[in-house]
LOTI-996645 format. One record per atom (N, C-alpha, C): residue number from 1; atom name; x, y, z; residue in one letter. Coordinates in Angstrom, 1 decimal. Example, Ala and Ser with C-alpha at 12.3 -4.5 7.8 and 13.67 -1.06 7.14 Angstrom:
% LOTI-996645
<1; "N"; <13.2; -5.7; 7.8>; "A">
<1; "CA"; <12.3; -4.5; 7.8>; "A">
<1; "C"; <13.2; -3.3; 7.8>; "A">
<2; "N"; <12.8; -2.2; 7.1>; "S">
<2; "CA"; <13.7; -1.1; 7.1>; "S">
<2; "C"; <12.9; 0.0; 7.9>; "S">
//
This chain:
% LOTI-996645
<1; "N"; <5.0; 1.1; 22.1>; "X">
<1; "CA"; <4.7; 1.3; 20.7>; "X">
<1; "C"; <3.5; 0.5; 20.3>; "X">
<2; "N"; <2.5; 0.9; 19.6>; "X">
<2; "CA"; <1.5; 0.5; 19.4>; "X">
<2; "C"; <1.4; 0.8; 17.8>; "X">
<3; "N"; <2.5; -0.1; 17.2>; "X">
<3; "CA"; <2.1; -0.5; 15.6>; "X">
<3; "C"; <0.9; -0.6; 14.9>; "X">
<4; "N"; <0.2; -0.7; 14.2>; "X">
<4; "CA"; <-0.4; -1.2; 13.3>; "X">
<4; "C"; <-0.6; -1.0; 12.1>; "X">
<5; "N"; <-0.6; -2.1; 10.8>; "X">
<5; "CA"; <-0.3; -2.4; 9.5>; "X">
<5; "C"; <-1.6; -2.7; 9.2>; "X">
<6; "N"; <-2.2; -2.5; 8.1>; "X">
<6; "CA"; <-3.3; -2.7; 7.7>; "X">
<6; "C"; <-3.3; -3.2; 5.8>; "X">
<7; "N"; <-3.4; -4.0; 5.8>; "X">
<7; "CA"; <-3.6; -4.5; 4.4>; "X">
<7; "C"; <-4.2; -5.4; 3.9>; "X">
<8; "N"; <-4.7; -5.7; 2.5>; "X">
<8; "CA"; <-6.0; -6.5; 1.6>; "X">
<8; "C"; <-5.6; -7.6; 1.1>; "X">
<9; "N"; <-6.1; -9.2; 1.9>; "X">
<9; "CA"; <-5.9; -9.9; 1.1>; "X">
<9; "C"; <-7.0; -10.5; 0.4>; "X">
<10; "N"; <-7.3; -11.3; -1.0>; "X">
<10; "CA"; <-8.6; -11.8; -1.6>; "X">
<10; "C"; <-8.1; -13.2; -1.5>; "X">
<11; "N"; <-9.0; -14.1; -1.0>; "X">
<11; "CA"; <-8.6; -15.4; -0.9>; "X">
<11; "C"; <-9.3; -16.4; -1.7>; "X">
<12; "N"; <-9.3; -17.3; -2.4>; "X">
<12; "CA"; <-10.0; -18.0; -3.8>; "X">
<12; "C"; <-9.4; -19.4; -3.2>; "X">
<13; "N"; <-11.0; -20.2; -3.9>; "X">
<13; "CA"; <-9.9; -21.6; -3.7>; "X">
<13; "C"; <-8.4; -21.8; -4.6>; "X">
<14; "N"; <-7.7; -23.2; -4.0>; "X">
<14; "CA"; <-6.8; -23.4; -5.5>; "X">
<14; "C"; <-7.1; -23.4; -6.7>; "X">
<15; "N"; <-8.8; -24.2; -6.7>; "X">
<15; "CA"; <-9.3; -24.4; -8.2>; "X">
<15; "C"; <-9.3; -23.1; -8.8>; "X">
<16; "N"; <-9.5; -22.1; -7.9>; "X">
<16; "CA"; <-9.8; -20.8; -8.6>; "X">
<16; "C"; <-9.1; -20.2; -9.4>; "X">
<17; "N"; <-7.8; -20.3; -8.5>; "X">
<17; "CA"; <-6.5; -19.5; -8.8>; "X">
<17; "C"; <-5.6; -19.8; -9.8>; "X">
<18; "N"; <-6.3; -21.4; -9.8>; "X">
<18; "CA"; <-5.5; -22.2; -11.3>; "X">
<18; "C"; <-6.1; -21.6; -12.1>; "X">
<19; "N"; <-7.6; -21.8; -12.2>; "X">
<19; "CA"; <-8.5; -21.2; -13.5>; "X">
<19; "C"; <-8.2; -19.9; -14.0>; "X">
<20; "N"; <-7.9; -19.0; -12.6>; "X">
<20; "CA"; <-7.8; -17.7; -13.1>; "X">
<20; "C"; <-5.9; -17.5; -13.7>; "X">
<21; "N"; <-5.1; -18.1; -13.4>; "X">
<21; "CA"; <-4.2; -18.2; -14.1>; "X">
<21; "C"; <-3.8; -18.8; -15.4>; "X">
<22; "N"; <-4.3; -20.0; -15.6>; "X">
<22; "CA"; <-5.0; -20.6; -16.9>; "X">
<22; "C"; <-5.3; -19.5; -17.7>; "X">
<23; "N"; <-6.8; -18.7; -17.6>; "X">
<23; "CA"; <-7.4; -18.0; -18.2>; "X">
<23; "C"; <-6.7; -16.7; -18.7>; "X">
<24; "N"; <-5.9; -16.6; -18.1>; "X">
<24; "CA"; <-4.9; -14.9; -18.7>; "X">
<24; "C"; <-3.7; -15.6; -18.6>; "X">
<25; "N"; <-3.5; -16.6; -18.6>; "X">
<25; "CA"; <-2.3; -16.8; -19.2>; "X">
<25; "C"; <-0.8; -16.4; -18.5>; "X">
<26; "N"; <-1.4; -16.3; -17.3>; "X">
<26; "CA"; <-0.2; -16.1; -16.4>; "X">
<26; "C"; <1.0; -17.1; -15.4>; "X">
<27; "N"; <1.2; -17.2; -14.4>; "X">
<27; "CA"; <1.9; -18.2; -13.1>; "X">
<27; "C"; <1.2; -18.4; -12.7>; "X">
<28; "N"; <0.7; -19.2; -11.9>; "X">
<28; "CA"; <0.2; -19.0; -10.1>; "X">
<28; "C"; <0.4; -17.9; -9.0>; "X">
<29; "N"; <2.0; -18.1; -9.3>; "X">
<29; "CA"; <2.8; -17.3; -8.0>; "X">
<29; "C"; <2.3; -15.8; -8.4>; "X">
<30; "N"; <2.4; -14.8; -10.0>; "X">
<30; "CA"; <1.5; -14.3; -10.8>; "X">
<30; "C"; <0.1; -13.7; -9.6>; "X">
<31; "N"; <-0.8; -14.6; -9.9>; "X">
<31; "CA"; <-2.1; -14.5; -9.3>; "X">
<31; "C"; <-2.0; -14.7; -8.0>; "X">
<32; "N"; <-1.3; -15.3; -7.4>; "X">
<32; "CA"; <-0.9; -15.0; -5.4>; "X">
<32; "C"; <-0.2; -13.6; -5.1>; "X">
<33; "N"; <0.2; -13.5; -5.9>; "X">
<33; "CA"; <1.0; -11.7; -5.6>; "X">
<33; "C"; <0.0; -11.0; -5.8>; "X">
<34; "N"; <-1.0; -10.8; -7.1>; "X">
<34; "CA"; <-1.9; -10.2; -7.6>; "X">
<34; "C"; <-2.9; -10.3; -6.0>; "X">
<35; "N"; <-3.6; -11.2; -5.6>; "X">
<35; "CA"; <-4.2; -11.5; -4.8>; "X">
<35; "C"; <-4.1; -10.9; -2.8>; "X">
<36; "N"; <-2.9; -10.7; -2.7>; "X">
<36; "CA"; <-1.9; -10.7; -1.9>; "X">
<36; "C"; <-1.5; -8.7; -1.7>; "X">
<37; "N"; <-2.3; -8.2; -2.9>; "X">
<37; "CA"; <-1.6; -6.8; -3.4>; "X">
<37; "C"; <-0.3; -6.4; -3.3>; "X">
<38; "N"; <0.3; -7.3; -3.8>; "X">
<38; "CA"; <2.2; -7.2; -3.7>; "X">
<38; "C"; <1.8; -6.3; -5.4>; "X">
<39; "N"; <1.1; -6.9; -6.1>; "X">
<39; "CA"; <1.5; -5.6; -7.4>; "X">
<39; "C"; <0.0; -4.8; -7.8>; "X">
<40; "N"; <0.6; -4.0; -8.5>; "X">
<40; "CA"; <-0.8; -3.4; -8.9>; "X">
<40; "C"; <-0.8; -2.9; -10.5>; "X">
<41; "N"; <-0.3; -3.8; -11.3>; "X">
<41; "CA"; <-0.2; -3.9; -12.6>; "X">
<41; "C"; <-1.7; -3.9; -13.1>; "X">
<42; "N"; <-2.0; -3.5; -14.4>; "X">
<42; "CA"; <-3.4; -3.7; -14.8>; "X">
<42; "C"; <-3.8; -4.9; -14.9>; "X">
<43; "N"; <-3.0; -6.3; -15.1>; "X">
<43; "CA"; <-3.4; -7.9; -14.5>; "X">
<43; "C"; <-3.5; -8.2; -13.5>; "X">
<44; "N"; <-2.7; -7.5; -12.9>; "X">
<44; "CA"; <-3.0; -7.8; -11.1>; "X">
<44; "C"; <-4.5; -6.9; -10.9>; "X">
<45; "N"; <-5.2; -5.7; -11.2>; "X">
<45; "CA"; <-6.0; -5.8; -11.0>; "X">
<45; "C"; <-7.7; -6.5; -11.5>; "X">
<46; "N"; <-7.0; -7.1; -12.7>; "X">
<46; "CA"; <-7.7; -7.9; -13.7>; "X">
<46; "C"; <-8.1; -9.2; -12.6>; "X">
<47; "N"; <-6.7; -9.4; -12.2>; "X">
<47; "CA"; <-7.2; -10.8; -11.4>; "X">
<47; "C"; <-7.5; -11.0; -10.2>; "X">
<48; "N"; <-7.8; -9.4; -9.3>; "X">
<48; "CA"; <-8.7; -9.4; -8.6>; "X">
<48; "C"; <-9.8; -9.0; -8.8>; "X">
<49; "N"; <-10.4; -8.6; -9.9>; "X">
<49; "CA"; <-11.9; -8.2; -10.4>; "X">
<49; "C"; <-12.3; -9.6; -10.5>; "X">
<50; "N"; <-11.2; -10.2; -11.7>; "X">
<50; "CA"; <-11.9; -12.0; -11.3>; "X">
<50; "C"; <-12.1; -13.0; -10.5>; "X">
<51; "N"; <-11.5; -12.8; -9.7>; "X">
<51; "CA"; <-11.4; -13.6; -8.1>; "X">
<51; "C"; <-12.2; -13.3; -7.8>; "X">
<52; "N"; <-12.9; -11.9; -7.1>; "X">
<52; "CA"; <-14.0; -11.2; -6.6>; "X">
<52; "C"; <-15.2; -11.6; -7.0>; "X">
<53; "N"; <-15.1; -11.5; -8.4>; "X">
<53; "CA"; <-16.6; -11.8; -9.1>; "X">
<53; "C"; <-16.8; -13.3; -9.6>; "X">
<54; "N"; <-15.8; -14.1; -9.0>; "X">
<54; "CA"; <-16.2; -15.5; -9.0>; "X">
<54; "C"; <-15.8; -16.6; -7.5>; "X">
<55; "N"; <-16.3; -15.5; -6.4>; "X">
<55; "CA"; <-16.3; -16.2; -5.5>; "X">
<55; "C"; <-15.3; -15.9; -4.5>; "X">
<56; "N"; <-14.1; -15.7; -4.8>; "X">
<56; "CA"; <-13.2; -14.9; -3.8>; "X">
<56; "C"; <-13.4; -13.8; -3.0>; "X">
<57; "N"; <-13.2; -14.1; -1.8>; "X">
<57; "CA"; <-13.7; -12.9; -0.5>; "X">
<57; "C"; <-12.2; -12.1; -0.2>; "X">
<58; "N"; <-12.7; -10.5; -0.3>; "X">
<58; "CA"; <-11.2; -9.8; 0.5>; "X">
<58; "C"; <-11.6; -9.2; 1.6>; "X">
<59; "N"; <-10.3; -9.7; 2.3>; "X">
<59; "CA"; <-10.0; -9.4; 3.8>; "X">
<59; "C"; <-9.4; -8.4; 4.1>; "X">
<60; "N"; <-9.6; -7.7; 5.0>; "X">
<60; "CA"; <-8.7; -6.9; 5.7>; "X">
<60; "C"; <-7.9; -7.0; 6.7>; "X">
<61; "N"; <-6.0; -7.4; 6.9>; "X">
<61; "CA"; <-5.9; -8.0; 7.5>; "X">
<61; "C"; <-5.2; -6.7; 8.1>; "X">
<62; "N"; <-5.1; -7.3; 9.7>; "X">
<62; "CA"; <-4.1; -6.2; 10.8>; "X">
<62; "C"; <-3.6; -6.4; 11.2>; "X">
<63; "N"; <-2.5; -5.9; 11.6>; "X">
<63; "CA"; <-1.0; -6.7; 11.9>; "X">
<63; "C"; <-0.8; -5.4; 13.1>; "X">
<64; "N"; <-1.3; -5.6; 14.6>; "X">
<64; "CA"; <-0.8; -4.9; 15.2>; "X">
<64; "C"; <0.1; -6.0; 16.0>; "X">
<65; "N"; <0.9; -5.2; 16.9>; "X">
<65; "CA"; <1.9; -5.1; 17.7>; "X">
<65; "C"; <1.2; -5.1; 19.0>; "X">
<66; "N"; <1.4; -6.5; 19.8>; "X">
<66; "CA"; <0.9; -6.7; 21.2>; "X">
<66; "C"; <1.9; -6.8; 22.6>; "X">
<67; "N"; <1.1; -7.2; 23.2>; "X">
<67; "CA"; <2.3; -7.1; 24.6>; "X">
<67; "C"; <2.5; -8.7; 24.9>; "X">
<68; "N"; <3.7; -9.0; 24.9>; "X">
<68; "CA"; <4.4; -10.1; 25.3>; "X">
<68; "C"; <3.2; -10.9; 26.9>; "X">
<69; "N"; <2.3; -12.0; 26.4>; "X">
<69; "CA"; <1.7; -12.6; 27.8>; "X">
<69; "C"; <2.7; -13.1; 28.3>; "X">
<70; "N"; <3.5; -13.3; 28.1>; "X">
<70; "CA"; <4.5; -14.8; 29.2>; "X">
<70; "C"; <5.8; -14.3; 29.4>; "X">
<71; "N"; <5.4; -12.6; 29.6>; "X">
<71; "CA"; <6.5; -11.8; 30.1>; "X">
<71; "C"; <7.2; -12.4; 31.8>; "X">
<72; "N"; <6.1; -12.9; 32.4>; "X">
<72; "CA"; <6.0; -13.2; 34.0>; "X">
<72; "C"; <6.4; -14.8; 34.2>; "X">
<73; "N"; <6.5; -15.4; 32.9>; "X">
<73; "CA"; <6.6; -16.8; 32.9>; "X">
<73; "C"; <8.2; -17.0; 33.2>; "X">
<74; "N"; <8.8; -17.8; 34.1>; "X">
<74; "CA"; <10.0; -18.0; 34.4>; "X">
<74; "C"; <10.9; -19.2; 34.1>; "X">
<75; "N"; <12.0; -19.3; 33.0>; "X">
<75; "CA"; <12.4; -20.5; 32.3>; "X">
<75; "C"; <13.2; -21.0; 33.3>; "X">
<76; "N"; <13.2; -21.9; 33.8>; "X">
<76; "CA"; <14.2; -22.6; 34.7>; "X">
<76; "C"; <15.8; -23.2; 33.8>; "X">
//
């Protein structure tokens, strides 16, 4: 089986994430979901326009599924 998952994360510093939660008046936890694309509320995309356009980089991350190296390794 040859899985693969593919999904966006935007990564900000802390200072960022405080500021941008500060600023709309949200959580933290809030703006790490937003950030994370766990939601896609019109804030959650508010607060990755702001992340984005103040310095936050998004990632593409990939979650494949590999083959066991230490299949051959023998536990005594």
């Amino acid at each position: 089986t040859n899985m693969e998952e593919k999904r966006n994360e935007i990564t900000v510093t802390l200072v960022l994430q405080r500021e941008i939660a500060k600023k709309l008046a949200v959580t933290e936890r809030t703006v790490q979901s937003a950030l994370r694309f766990e939601t896609n509320s019109p804030s959650a995309k508010l607060i990755r326009a702001y992340a984005l356009n103040h310095g936050g980089k998004m990632f593409e991350i990939t979650k494949k599924e590999v083959d066991n190296p230490y299949k051959e390794v023998t536990i005594i």
